[in-house]
C-alpha positions as CSV (number, residue, x, y, z in Angstrom):
1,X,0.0,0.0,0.0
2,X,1.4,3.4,-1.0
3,X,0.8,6.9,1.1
4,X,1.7,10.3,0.2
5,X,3.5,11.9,3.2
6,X,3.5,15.6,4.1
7,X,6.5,16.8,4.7
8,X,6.4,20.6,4.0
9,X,4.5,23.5,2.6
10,X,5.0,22.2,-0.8
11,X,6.2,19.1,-1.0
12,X,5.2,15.2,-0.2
13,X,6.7,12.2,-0.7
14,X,5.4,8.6,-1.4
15,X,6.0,5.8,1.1
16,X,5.4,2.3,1.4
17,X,3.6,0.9,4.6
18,X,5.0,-3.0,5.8
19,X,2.4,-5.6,5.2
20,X,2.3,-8.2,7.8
21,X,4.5,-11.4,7.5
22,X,6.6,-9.1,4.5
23,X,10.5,-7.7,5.0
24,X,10.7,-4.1,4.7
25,X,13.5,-1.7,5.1
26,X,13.7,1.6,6.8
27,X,16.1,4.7,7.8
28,X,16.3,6.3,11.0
29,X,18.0,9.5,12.3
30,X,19.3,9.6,16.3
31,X,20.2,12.4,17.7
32,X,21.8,13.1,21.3
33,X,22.7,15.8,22.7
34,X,26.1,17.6,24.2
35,X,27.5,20.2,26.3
36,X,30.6,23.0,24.6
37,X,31.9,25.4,26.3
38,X,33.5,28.6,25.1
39,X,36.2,30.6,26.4
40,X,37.7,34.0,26.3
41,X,41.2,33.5,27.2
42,X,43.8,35.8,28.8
43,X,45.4,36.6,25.3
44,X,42.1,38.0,24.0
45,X,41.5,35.0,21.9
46,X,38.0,32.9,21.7
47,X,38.6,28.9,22.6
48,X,35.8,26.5,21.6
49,X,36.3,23.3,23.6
50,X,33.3,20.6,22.1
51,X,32.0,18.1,24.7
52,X,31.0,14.3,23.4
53,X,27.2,13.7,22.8
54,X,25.6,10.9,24.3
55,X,23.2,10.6,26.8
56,X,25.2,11.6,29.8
57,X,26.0,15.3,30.9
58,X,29.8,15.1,29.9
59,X,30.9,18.5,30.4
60,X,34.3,19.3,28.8
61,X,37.3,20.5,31.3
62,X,37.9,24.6,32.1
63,X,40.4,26.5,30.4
64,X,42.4,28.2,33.0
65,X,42.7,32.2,32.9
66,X,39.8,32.3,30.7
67,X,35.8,34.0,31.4
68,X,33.6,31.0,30.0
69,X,30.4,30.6,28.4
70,X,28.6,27.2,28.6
71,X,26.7,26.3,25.3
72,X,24.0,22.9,25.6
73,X,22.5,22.3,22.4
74,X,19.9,19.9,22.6
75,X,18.4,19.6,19.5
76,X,20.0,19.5,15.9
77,X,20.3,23.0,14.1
78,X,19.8,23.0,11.1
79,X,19.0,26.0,8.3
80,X,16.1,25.9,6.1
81,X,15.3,28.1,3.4
């Protein structure tokens, strides 16, 4: 069976839905967050340090002699049009 799918203003797609007792194949997208801090060091000059995502608050180390600014992005940025 074949549905059309809304998937913005203007445009839809068509997808299959799995009958029972058939194979059928999908794509998934997992995203997890992560903690960055940034840093204004003594010599004037900004420091990005990136944390790992995963599940966990892993929050990279400090910088020493350096003002931070903690950054958490949760969700994934993206630009649209």
């Amino acid at each position: 069976m074949k549905v059309l799918e809304w998937i913005g203003p203007r445009e839809m797609r068509l997808i299959d839905i799995p009958k029972p007792e058939s194979d059928f194949r999908c794509d998934y997208d997992y995203y997890v967050s992560r903690i960055d801090k940034l840093f204004l060091t003594d010599q004037q000059k900004f420091k990005l340090v990136y944390g790992i995502p995963g599940e966990g608050d892993d929050v990279p180390a400090n910088i020493d002699n350096a003002m931070l600014s903690l950054i958490h992005i949760s969700e994934p940025t993206r630009r649209t049009p």
